[in-house]
C-alpha positions in Angstrom: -34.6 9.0 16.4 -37.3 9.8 18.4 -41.2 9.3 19.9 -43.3 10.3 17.4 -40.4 10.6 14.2 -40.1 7.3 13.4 -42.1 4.0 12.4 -41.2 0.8 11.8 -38.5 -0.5 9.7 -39.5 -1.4 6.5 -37.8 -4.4 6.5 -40.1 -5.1 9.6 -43.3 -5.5 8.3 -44.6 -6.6 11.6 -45.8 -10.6 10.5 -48.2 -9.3 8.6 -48.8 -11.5 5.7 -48.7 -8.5 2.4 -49.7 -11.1 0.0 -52.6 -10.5 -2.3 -54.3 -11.3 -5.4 -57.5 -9.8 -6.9 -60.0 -11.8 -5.0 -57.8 -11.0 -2.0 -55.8 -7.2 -2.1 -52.6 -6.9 0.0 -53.4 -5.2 3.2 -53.1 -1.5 4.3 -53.0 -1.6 7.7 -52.2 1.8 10.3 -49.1 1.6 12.2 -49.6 2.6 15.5 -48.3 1.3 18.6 -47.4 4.0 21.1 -46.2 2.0 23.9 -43.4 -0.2 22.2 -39.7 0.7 23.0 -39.7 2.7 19.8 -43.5 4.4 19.6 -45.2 4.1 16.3 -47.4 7.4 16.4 -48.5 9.6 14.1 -46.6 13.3 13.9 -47.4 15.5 15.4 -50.0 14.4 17.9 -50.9 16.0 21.6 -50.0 12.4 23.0 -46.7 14.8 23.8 -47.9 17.1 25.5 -46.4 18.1 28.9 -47.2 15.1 31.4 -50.3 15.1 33.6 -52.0 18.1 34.1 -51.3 18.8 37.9 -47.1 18.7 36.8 -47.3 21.6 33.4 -46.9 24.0 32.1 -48.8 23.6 29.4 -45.6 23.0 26.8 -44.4 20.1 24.8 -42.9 17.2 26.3 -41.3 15.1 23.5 -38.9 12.7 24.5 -35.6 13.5 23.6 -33.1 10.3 24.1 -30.5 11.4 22.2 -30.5 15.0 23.7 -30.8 17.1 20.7 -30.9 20.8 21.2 -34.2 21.5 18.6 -36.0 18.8 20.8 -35.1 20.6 23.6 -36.4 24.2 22.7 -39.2 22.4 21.1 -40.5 21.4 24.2 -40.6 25.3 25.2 -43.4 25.9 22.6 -47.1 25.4 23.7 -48.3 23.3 20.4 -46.7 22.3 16.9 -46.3 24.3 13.6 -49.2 25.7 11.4 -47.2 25.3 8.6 -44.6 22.0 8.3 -46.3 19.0 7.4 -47.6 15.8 9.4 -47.7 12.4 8.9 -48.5 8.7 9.8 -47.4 5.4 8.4 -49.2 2.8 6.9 -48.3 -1.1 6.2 -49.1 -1.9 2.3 -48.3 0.4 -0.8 -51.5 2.9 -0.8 -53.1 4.7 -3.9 -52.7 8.1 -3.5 -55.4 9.1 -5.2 -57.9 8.0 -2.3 -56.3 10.1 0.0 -56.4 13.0 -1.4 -60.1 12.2 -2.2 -61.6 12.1 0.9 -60.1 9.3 3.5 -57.9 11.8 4.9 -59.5 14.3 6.9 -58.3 17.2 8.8 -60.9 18.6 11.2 -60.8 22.6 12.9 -62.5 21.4 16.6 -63.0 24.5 17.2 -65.5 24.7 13.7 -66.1 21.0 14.0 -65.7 21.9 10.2 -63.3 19.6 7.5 -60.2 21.1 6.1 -60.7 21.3 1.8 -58.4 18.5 0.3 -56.6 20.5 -2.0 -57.0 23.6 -1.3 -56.3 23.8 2.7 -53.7 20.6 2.1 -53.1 18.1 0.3 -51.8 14.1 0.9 -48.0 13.1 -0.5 -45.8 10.2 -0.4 -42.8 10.5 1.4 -39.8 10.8 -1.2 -36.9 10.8 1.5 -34.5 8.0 2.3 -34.3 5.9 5.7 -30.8 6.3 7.6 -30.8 3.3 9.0 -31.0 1.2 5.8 -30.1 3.4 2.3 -33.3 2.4 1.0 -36.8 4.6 0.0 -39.0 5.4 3.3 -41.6 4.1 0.8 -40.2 0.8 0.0 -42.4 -1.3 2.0 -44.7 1.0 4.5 -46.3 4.3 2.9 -46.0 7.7 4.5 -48.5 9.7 3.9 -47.7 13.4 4.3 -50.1 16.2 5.1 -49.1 19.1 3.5 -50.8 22.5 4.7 -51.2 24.3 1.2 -52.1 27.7 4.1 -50.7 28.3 7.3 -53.2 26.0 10.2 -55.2 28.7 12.7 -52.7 29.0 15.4 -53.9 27.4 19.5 -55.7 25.4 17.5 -56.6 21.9 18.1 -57.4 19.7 14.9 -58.3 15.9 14.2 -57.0 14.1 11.8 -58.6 11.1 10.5 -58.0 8.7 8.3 -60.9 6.5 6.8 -61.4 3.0 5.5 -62.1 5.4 2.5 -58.2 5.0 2.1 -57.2 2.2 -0.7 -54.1 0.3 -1.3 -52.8 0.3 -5.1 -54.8 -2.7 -5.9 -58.3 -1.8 -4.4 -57.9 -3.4 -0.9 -59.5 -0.6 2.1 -57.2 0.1 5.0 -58.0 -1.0 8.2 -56.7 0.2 11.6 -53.9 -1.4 14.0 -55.0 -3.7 16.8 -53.4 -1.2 19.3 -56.0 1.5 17.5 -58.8 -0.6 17.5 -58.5 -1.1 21.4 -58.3 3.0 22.3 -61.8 2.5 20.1 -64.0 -0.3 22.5 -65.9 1.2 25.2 -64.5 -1.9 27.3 -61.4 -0.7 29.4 -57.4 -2.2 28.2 -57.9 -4.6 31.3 -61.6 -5.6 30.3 -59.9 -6.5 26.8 -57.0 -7.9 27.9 -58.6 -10.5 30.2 -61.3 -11.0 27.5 -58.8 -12.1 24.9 -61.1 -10.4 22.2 -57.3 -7.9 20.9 -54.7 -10.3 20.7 -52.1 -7.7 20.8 -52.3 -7.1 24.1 -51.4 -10.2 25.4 -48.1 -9.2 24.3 -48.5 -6.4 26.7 -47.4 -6.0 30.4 -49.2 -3.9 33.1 -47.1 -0.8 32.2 -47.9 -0.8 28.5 -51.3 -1.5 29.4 -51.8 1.2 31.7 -50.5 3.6 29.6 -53.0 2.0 26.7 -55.6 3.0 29.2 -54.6 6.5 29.8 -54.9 6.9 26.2 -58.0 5.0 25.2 -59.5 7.3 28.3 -58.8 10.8 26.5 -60.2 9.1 22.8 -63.0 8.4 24.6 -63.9 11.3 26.8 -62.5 13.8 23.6 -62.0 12.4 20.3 -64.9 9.9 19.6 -67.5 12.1 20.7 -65.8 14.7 18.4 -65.6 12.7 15.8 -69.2 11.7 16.1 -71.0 15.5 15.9 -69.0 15.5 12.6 -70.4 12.4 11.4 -67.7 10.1 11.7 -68.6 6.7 12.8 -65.2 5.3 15.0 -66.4 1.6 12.9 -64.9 4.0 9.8 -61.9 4.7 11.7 -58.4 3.6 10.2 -56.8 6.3 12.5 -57.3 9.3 14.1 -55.0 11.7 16.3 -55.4 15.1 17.9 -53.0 17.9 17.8 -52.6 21.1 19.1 -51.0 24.6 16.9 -49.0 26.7 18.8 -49.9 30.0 19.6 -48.7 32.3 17.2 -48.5 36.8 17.0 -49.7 37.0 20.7 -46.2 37.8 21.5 -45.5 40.6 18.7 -49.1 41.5 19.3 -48.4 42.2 22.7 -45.6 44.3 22.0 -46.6 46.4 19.3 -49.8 47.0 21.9 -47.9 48.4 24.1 -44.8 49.8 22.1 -43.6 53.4 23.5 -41.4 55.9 21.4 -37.7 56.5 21.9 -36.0 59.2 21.2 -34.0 58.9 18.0 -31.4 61.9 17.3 -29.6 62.3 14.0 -26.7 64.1 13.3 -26.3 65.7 9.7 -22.4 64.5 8.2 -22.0 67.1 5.8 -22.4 64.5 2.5 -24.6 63.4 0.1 -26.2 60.5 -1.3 -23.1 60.8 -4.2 -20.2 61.3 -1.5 -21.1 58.4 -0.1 -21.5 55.9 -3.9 -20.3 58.1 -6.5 -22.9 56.2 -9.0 -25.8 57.5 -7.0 -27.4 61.4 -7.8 -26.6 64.1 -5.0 -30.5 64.4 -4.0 -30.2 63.4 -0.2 -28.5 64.7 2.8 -26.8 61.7 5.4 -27.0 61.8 8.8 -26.3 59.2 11.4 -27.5 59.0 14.9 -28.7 56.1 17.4 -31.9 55.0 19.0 -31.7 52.7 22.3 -34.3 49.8 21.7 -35.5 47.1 24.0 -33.9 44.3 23.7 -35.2 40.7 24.6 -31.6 38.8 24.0 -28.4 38.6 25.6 -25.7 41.1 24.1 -21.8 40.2 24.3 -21.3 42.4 27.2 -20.8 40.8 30.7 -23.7 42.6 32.9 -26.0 42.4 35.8 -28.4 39.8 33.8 -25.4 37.2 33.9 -26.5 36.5 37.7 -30.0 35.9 37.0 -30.9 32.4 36.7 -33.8 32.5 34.4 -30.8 33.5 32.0 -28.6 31.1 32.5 -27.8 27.9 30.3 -25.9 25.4 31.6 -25.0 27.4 35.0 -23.6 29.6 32.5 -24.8 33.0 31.2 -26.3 32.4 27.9 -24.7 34.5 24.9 -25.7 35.7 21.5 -25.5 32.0 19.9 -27.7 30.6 22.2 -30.1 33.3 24.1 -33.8 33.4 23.6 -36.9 34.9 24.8 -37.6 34.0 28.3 -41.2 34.3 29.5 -42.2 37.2 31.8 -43.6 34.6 35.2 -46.0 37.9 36.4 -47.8 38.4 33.4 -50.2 35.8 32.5 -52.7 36.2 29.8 -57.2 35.1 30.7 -57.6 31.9 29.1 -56.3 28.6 28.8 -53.4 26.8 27.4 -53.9 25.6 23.8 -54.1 22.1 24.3 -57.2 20.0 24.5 -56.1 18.2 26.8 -55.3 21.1 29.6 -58.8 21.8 28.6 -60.6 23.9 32.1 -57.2 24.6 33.4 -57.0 28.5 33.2 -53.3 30.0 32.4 -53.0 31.3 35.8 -53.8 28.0 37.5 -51.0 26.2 35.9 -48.6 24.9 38.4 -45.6 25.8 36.4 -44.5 29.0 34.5 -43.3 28.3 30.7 -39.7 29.0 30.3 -40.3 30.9 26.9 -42.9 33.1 25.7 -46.3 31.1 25.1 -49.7 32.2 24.8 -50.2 31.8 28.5 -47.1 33.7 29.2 -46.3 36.0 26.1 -44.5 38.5 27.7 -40.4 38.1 27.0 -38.3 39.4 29.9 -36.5 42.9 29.3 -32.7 42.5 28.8 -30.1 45.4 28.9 -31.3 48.2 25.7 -29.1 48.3 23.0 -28.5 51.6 21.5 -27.9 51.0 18.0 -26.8 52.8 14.7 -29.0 54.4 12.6 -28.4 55.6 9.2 -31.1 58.5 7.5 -31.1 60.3 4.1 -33.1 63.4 3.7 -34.3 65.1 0.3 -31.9 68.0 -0.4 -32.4 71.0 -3.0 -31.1 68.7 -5.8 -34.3 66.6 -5.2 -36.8 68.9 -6.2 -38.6 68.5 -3.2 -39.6 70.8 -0.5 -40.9 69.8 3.0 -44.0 69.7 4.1 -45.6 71.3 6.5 -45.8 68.5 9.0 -42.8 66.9 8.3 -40.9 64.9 5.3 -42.9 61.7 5.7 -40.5 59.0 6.2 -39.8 55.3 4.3 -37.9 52.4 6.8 -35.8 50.2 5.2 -34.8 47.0 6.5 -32.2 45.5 4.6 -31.6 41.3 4.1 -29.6 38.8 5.4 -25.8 39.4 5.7 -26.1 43.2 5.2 -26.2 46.4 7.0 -28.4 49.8 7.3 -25.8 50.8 4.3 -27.9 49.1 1.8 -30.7 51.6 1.8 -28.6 54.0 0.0 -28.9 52.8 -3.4 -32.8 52.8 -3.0 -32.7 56.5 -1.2 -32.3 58.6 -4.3 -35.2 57.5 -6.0 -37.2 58.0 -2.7 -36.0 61.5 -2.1 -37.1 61.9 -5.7 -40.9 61.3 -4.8 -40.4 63.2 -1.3 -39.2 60.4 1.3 -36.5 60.7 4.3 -35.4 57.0 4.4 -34.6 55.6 8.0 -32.9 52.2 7.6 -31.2 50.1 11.0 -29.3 47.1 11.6 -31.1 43.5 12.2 -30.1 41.6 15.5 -26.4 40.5 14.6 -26.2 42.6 11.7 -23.7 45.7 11.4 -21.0 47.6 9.8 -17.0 46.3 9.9 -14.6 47.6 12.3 -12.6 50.3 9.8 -15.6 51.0 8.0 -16.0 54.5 7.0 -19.7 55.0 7.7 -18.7 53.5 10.8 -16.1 55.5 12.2 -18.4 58.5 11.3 -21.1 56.5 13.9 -18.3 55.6 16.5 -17.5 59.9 16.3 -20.7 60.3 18.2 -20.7 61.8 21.4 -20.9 59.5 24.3 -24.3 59.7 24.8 -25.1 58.8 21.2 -22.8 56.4 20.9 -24.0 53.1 19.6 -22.8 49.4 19.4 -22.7 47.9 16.4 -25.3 44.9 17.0 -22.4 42.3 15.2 -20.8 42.4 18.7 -17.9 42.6 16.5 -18.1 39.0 17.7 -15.1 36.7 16.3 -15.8 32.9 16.6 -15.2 31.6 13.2 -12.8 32.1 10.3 -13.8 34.3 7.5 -12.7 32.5 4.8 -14.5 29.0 5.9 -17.3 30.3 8.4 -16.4 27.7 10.8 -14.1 27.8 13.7 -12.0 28.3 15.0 -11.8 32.2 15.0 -9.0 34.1 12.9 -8.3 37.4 15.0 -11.0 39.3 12.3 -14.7 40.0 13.8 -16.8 37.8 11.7 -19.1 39.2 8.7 -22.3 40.8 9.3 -25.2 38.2 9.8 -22.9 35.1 10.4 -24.8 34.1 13.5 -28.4 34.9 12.2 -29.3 31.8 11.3 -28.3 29.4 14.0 -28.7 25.4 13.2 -27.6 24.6 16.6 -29.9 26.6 18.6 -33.3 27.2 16.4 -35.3 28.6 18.9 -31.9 31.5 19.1 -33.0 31.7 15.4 -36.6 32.6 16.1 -36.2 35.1 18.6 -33.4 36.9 16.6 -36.2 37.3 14.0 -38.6 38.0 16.1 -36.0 40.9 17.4 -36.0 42.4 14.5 -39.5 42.4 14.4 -39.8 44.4 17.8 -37.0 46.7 16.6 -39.4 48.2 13.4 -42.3 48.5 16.1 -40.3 50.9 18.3 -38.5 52.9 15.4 -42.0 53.2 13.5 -42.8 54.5 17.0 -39.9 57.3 17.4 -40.1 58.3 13.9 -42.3 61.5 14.5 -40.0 62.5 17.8 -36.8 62.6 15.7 -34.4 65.0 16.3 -32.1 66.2 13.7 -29.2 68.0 14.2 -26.0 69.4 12.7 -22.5 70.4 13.9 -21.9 74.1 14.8 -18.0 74.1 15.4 -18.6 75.3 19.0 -17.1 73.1 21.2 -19.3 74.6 24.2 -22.6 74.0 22.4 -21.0 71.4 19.6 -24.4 70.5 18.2 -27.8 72.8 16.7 -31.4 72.0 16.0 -31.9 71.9 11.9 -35.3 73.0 11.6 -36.5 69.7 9.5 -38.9 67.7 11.3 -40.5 64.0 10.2 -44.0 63.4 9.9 -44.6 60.4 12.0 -47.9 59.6 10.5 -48.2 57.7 7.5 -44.4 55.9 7.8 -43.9 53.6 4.9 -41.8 50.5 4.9 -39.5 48.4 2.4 -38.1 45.4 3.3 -35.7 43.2 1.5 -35.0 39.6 1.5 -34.6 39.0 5.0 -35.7 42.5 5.7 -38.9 42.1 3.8 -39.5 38.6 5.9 -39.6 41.2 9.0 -41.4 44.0 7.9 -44.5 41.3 6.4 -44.4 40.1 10.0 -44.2 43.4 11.8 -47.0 44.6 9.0 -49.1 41.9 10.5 -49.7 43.0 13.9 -49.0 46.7 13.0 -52.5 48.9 13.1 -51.6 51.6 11.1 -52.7 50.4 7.4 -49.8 52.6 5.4 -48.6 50.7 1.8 -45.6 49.0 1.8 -42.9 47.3 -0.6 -41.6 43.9 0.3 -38.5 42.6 -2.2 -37.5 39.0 -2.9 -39.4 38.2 0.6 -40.5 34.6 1.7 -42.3 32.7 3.7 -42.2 29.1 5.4 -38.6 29.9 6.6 -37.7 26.6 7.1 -37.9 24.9 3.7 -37.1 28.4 2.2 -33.3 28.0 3.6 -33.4 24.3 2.6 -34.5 24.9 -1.3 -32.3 28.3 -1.3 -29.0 27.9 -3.9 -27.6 30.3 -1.7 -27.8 28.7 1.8 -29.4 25.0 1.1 -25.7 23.9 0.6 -24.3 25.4 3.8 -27.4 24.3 5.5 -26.6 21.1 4.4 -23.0 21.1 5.0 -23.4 22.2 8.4 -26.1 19.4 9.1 -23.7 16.8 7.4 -21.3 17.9 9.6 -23.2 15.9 12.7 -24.4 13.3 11.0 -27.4 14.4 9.6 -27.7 13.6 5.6 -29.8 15.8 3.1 -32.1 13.4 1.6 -33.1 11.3 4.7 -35.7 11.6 6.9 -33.6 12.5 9.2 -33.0 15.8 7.4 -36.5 16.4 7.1 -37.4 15.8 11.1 -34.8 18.7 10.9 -36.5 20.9 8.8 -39.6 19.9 10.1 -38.6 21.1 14.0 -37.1 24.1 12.8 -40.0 25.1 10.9 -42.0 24.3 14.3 -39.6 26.5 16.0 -39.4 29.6 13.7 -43.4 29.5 13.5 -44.0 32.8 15.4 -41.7 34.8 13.7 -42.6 33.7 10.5 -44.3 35.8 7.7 -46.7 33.1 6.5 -48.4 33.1 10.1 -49.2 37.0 10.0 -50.0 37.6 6.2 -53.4 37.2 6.5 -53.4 39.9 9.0 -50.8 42.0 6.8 -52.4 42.4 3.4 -55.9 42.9 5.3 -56.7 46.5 4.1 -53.3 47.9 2.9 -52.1 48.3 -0.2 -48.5 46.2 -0.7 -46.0 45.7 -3.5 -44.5 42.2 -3.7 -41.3 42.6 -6.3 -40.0 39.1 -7.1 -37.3 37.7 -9.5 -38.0 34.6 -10.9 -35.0 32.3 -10.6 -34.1 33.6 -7.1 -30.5 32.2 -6.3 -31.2 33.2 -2.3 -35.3 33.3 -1.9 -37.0 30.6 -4.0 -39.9 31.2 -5.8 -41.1 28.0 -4.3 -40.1 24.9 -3.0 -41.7 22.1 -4.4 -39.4 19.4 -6.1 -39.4 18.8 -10.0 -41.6 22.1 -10.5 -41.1 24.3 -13.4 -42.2 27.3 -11.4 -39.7 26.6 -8.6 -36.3 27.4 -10.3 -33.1 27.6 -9.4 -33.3 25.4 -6.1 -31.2 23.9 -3.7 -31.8 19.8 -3.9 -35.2 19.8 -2.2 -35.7 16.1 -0.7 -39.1 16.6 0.7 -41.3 19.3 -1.3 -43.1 22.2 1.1 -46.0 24.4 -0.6 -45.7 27.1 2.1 -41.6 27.7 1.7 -40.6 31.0 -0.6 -41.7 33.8 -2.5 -44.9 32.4 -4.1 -46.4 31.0 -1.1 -46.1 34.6 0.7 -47.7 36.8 -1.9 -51.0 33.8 -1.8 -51.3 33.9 1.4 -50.8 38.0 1.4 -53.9 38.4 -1.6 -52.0 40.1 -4.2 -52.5 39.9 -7.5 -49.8 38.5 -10.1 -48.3 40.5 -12.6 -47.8 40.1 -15.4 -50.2 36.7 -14.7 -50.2 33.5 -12.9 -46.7 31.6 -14.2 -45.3 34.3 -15.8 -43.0 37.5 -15.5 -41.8 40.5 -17.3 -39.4 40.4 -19.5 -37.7 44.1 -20.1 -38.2 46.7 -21.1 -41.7 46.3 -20.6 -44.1 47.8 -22.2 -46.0 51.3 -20.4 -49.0 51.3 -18.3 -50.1 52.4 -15.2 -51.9 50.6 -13.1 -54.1 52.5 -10.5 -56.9 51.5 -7.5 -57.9 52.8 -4.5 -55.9 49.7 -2.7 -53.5 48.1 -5.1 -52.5 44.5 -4.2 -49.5 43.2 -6.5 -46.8 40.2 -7.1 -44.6 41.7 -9.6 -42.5 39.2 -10.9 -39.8 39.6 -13.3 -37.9 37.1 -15.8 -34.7 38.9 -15.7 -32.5 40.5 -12.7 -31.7 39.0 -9.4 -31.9 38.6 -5.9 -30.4 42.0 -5.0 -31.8 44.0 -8.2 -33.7 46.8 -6.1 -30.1 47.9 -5.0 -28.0 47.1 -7.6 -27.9 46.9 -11.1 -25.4 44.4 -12.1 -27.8 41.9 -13.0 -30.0 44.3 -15.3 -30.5 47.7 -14.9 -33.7 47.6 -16.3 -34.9 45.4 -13.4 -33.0 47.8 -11.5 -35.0 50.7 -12.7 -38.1 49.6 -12.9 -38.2 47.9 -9.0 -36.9 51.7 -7.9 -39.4 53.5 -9.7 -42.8 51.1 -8.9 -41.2 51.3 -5.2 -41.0 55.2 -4.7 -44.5 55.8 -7.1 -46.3 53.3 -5.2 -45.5 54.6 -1.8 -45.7 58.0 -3.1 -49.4 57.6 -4.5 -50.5 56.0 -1.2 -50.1 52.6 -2.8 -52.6 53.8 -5.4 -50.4 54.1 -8.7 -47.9 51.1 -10.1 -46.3 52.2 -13.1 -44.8 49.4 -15.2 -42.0 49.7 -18.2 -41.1 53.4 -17.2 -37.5 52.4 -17.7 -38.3 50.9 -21.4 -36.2 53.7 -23.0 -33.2 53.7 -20.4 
């Protein structure tokens, strides 16, 4: 499909003779051959990095013959994902158990330090099937697949190396490929050549050999010598390839550095928490209002940014389905590209400017603000709660994926019970229905308030099939979120949302409330209820809680937070969801692409590549790093999966998972956040539950429940017990500074 993707056929076994008998095991030998017609290489490797280093800018340059669009915004990244897995292939039928024992390294070069087989990653066999002939990748050559079991340090370079340590299933060691075995001589490709001492080259031309050259060059200079300081003889070598992380938080760091408050004026409606759902207590006042945010992607609006070329696509003016963030050219971060093999060149001396934001060049160009809705409940009399002096301190909610700023209200009367103003917006693509009550309320504003719902009321598919073409209706909130054709449009809509939290956390303590005064000269009044914009807690749900662990990550202010049915490793957590695997699937089907092959997985494995820096698993190290968090998790998540690894007992409820990930879903995030599992590892309440309170001055926690479902904090239709208990851990927790966790409260209800 492309360099780097795919090996040999395995009904191609390269006349090598597999034969064997105990006195004489079957060979193992490495496939690697990067100069044939279609490369044998291992993936990823910085072999595809951006051309020479006089014509870069310091990006990916794989080559892309069949023009797909993931390829394409691949190669706008400056290194490949900490988080999907890599592989090489190997002629012969391998034991497993050696390379998970040692012959397969993975080395930090910045530590010179080994990976820990099976706790940093682990070694599988491929279990996908091969397009081209309906039969096992396995069947003949092994695949053996590095799975990171944590996220890889980001602008990283690491080696991987495979020893003759590494067995085939009847004791025979592996041995490298004559193409390897000539980047290893100190003799140059020529010297060889003309020496006849590597028969494969004589099947060479000058081209090929040149190219060999180039290569053996950079293992020479870089990798052998590397290799060496850690004790690793090149005579051991079966194979060995560099690559390169991509740079990962710089961006969002950046931001949040220098993130500036906006003014954010609310408008009290008149109702309650109960006007609004009749099911829900009276304890909270509404309001509505706007915030204008900055705003990275293009809206639906024609405007002055349309001319620009840098945001163009196509000659065209690039849109909501296919926008991203485009680098900022003038401000270029010290340092130097992430690659080893730009190593000395600084950032500013690259000839060329990345297109999107990399760690040379992590600033996104400013688009057109958007002011946007924003929906705010405030503690009335009926709460019991008074305000403070400096202010009601405030809770953001960020709701999940197909919803809207609505969805806090089921949550706010338990908040306003311990003492909170919730503040809740829209994500990027995200918004209420044209005719929608709390809408029209929103489109009342006056013209300077007025906000665009961030849906663009956009209308490009039907409703009832989500594919085009368009039925005269704007489509559903969050139909355009997740975006197969144009991953990297997926990224930065996530990242988006990311940005937005920074610069609402920002404006909380500037708020303005206000009410209406009937006076058509002086229509609006200062209330005189202020919020405290210290201390701002977050909850985020599903894809709200993806979000807020990322914004938590590069946020300073150490305040708890409560993330619900949240996930990492986005990419195999869409592929093993019940909820969108299938439409993933369908959609992928669709062009050609079959669930199952290894097709589908190069897929996955780009869009994971691509959605890296907005993704929770890279900052959770950085998030749960002296803050006290709640994790709330259902086991048997329909939409986030407890995990995603294939045949597990502990990973229910999955979409058909051909290829298993240990970084994708719920499970994976609360690791690599630090909590603590409750009730214990592998288990989950059952309700009711019986009373305690747990209490520390930091509390860390996975609670994880048997019953309930994905949407339980909100709604009780799947057990109001769950439903209970979420609410009241949620408001206690945040209330107590993240030092109380009261569990089986609701055991009497």
């Amino acid at each position: 499909m492309m360099l780097g993707v795919s090996a040999c056929s395995p009904d191609d076994p390269g006349g090598v003779d597999f034969s064997g008998s105990a006195e004489h095991p079957r060979k193992v030998i490495s496939l690697f051959d990067p100069v044939a017609a279609s490369p044998q290489i291992p993936f990823p490797v910085d072999l595809l990095f951006n051309g020479a280093p006089e014509n870069t800018d310091g990006t990916l340059n794989i080559p892309n013959a069949s023009n797909a669009p993931f390829v394409d915004h691949a190669n706008l990244l400056d290194g490949f994902s900490t988080v999907a897995s890599l592989f090489t292939d190997v002629l012969g039928d391998v034991d497993m158990t050696s390379a998970n024992s040692g012959a397969v390294l993975v080395i930090n070069t910045k530590t010179l330090r080994p990976l820990a087989p099976g706790v940093d990653y682990r070694v599988e066999r491929s279990t996908v099937i091969e397009p081209a002939t309906g039969r096992p990748l396995d069947s003949l050559r092994s695949r053996l697949l590095i799975e990171p079991l944590k996220p890889l340090d980001g602008a990283t370079t690491y080696l991987v190396v495979v020893t003759r340590a590494l067995t085939g299933t009847d004791g025979g060691h592996a041995e490298p490929a004559d193409l390897f075995r000539v980047l290893l001589s100190e003799k140059t490709v020529t010297e060889q050549w003309l020496a006849g001492t590597e028969p494969a080259l004589k099947l060479t031309n000058d081209t090929q050999r040149a190219t060999l050259e180039t290569i053996r060059g950079v293992y020479q200079a870089q990798i052998l010598p590397g290799l060496a300081a850690a004790g690793i003889a090149k005579e051991n070598l079966v194979i060995a390839w560099p690559f390169t992380t991509q740079t990962v938080r710089k961006t969002l760091a950046r931001l949040q550095q220098n993130v500036e408050s906006k003014p954010l004026t609310l408008i009290n409606i008149g109702k309650t928490t109960q006007d609004l759902i009749e099911a829900l207590p009276p304890v909270a006042d509404v309001y509505v209002g706007s915030i204008e945010l900055p705003y990275y992607l293009a809206d639906a609006t024609p405007g002055a940014d349309d001319a620009r070329p840098e945001f163009q696509i196509g000659g065209e003016p690039d849109n909501p389905l296919n926008t991203f963030w485009r680098a900022d050219p003038n401000v270029v971060s010290d340092g130097t590209p992430p690659s080893s093999l730009l190593a000395g060149i600084p950032c500013a001396g690259l000839p060329k400017k990345s297109v999107s934001t990399t760690g040379c060049f992590p600033q996104p160009l400013a688009r057109a603000p958007q002011r946007v809705p924003v929906l705010v409940t405030v503690p009335n009399a009926n709460s019991g709660k008074t305000m403070p002096e400096s202010g009601w301190p405030v809770v953001v909610f960020q709701h999940g994926i197909t919803g809207n700023r609505s969805q806090m209200l089921p949550l706010a009367p338990a908040l306003a019970a311990a003492g909170f103003a919730v503040v809740s917006i829209d994500l990027p693509l995200h918004g209420l229905p044209p005719g929608d009550a709390l809408r029209a309320v929103t489109d009342g504003l006056p013209a300077a308030l007025k906000p665009t719902e961030r849906t663009f009321d956009l209308n490009l598919v039907n409703n009832d099939t989500g594919a085009p073409p368009a039925d005269d209706v704007a489509d559903p909130s969050g139909t355009h979120f997740i975006n197969l054709s144009s991953l990297i449009t997926s990224r930065d809509n996530v990242r988006q949302a990311e940005a937005d939290l920074m610069t609402l956390t920002a404006s909380i303590g500037d708020a303005m409330l206000l009410a209406p005064t009937g006076n058509a000269e002086n229509p609006l009044a200062p209330l005189p209820i202020k919020f405290s914009g210290t201390g701002v807690r977050h909850v985020g749900h599903s894809l709200g809680g993806i979000v807020t662990s990322a914004f938590l990550g590069v946020h300073p202010d150490k305040n708890p937070a409560v993330l619900a049915m949240a996930g990492g490793g986005i990419g195999k957590l869409l592929d093993g969801s019940a909820s969108f695997g299938p439409r993933i699937a369908a959609g992928l089907k669709a062009s050609g692409v079959v669930e199952g092959t290894d097709t589908y997985e190069t897929f996955l494995r780009f869009a994971q590549t691509l959605v890296d820096d907005g993704d929770p698993i890279n900052y959770a190290a950085a998030a749960g790093q002296d803050r006290a968090l709640l994790l709330l998790e259902v086991n048997g998540d329909a939409v986030v999966p407890n995990c995603t690894i294939a045949g597990d007992e502990h990973c229910p409820a999955t979409d058909t998972i051909g290829a298993s990930s240990w970084l994708g879903g719920t499970d994976p995030l609360a690791r690599a956040l630090g909590l603590e599992i409750l009730p214990g590892a592998g288990q989950g309440f059952d309700v009711p539950i019986a009373p305690e309170v747990r209490t520390g001055v930091q509390i860390k926690a996975n609670v994880r429940f048997n019953q309930g479902d994905h949407g339980s904090i909100l709604s009780p239709a799947a057990n109001p017990l769950v439903t209970c208990e979420m609410q009241t851990q949620t408001a206690t927790f945040l209330a107590s500074g993240g030092q109380q966790l009261p569990i089986g409260t609701c055991a009497g209800n």
